[in-house]
N, C-alpha and C positions, 0 to 999 in steps of 0.2 A: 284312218282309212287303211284297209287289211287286205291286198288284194293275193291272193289264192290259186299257183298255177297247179292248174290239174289235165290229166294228162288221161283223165276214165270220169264215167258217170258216177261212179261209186266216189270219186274223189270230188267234184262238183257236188255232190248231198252233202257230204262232210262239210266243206267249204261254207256252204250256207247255214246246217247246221250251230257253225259254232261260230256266225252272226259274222261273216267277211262280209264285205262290199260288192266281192268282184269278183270273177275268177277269168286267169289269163286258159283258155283253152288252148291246148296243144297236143301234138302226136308227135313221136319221135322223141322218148326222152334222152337215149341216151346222146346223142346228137344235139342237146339243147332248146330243142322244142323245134319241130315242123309243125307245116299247115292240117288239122287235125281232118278227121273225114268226115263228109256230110253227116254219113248217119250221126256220128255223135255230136257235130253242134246243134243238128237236129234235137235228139233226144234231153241232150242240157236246157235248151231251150225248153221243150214240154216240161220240164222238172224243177226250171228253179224260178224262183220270180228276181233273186237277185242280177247285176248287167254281168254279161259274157262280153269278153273283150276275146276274139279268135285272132289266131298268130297266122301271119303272114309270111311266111317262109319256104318257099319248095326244096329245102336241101341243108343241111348240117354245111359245117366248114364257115371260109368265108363270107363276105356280104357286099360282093361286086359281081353282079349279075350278066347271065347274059341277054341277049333280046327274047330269046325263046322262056325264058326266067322270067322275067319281066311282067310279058304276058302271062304268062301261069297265073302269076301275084294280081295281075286285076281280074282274073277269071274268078278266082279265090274270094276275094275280095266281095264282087259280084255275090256268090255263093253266099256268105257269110250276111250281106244283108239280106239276103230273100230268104235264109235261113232264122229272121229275128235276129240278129246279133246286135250287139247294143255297140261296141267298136271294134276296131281292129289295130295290130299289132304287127310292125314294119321296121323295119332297118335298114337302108342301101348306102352305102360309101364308095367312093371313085377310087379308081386303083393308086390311089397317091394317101388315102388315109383319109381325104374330108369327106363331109356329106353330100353324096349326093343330091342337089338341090331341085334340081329338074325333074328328075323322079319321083324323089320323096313327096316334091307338089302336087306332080300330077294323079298318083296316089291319094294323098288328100283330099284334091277336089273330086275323085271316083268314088271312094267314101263317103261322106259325106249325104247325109245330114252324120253317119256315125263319126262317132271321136275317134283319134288317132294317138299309139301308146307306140314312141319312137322307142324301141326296147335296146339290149344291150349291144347292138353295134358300136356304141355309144360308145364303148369300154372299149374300141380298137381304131377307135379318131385316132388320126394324129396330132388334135391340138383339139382338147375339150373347152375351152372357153369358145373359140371361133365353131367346135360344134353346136357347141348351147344355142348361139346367136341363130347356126343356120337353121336349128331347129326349129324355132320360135319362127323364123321368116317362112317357114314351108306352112305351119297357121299348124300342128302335135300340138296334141292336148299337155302332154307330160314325156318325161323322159325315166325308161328304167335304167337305172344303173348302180352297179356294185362301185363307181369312184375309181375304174379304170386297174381297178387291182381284182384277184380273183374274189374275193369276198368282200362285202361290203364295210366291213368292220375297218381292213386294211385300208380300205379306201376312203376314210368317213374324213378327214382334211380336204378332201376336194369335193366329197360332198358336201363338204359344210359350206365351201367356198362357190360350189354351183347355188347352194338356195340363195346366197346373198347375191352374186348376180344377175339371177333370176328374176328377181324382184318382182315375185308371183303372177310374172308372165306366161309360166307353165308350170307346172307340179312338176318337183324332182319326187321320184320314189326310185327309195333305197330297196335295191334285191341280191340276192344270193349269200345265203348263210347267216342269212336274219330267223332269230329264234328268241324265246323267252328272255336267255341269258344276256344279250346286245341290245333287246329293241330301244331300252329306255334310254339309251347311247345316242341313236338316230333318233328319236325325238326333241333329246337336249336340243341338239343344233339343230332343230326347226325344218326336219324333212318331214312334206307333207305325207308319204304314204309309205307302208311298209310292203314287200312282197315276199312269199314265201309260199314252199313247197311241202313244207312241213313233213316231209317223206316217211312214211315208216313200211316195216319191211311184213308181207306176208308170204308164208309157203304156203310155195306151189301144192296144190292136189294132185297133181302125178304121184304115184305109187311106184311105178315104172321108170325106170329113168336111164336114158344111154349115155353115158356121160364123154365119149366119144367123137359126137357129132355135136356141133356149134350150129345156129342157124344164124349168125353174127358174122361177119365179115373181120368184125374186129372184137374179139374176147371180152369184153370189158366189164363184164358181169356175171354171174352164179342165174343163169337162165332158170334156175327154179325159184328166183324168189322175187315176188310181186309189189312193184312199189305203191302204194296208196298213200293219202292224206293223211296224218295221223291225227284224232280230235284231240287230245290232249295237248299236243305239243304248238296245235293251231288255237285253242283254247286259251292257254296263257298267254298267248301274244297280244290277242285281240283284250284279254282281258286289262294287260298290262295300259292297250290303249285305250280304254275305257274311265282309267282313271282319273 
């Protein structure tokens, strides 16, 4: 299972193109993914027959909310099923590092009939075995996580040690910096799902360009260049788990 975070409609066609399962919609990549905007889960939706899992998130940073936050995320929520969405994609932790339990439920049962993809807040628990558990008690389909290190490859001992106490009570799938070269890594040790971004880089069409002026708050990137799905690099992954 290949699931495909895309951040544009152009990256969503790819995604399905080269036979994902899934694609995690989001806006805001530099930020780690925000809650995407209607028109485009809209427009995913007319476009792919594969499921849209939309991200739950009003804001980069951390994942202790406030009440005003909160609300956002079930308005979202809302949005996202009346938009067709097939799940959604949620994180909340208490200011001491566990999960959030009370939320994350109530969350779930607002949801609902959609599936629930507890994503990587998961990597900033304080204590991932007693996350796992809270997770599975709030009724998440699966858990994203990189194994609490930045990439998932660093982290693939504690993912190996999440599927076996999981005991396919939820799907772990492994994400961030899963590519051709790793996957068959996170397979050995029995993670059900792969995720990935498979980024590759397109220049911008500006001809013109100030290079003066940021529209970034924080520089983090060469504004003229467009990240898309790449099909190749999504291609042998999926291939790889095909065999």
């Amino acid at each position: 299972m290949l699931e495909i975070c895309s951040f544009s409609l152009e990256s969503c066609l790819t995604a399905q193109k080269v036979g994902a399962v899934r694609v995690e919609l989001c806006g805001g990549m530099f930020e780690g993914g925000t809650t995407p905007s209607a028109g485009l889960i809209s427009l995913a939706r007319q476009n792919l027959t594969i499921k849209i899992y939309v991200m739950i998130r009003p804001r980069g940073g951390e994942f202790c909310y406030s009440d005003a936050e909160f609300e956002v995320m079930k308005v979202d929520i809302q949005t996202a099923k009346n938009l067709g969405a097939d799940g959604v994609v949620f994180g909340i932790l208490n200011p001491d590092g566990s999960v959030d339990k009370k939320r994350t439920t109530e969350l779930v049962n607002l949801a609902a009939p959609l599936k629930v993809t507890f994503h990587r807040a998961f990597d900033v628990a304080n204590d991932p075995i007693q996350a796992l558990e809270d997770i599975i008690d709030c009724g998440c389909e699966r858990i994203l996580t990189s194994g609490q290190k930045n990439t998932a490859i660093e982290g693939i001992d504690l993912l190996k040690t999440l599927v076996e106490k999981s005991q396919n009570r939820i799907e772990i799938m492994a994400g961030s910096g899963v590519s051709a070269q790793n996957a068959q890594q996170f397979l050995n040790i029995g993670v059900h799902a792969l995720h990935m971004t498979g980024k590759g880089i397109q220049e911008s069409k500006m001809i013109f360009r100030k290079p003066d002026v940021s529209m970034a708050s924080a520089a983090l990137t060469n504004e003229y260049e467009i990240y898309e799905a790449d099909f190749e690099k999504c291609k042998a992954v999926v291939e790889i788990m095909s065999h």
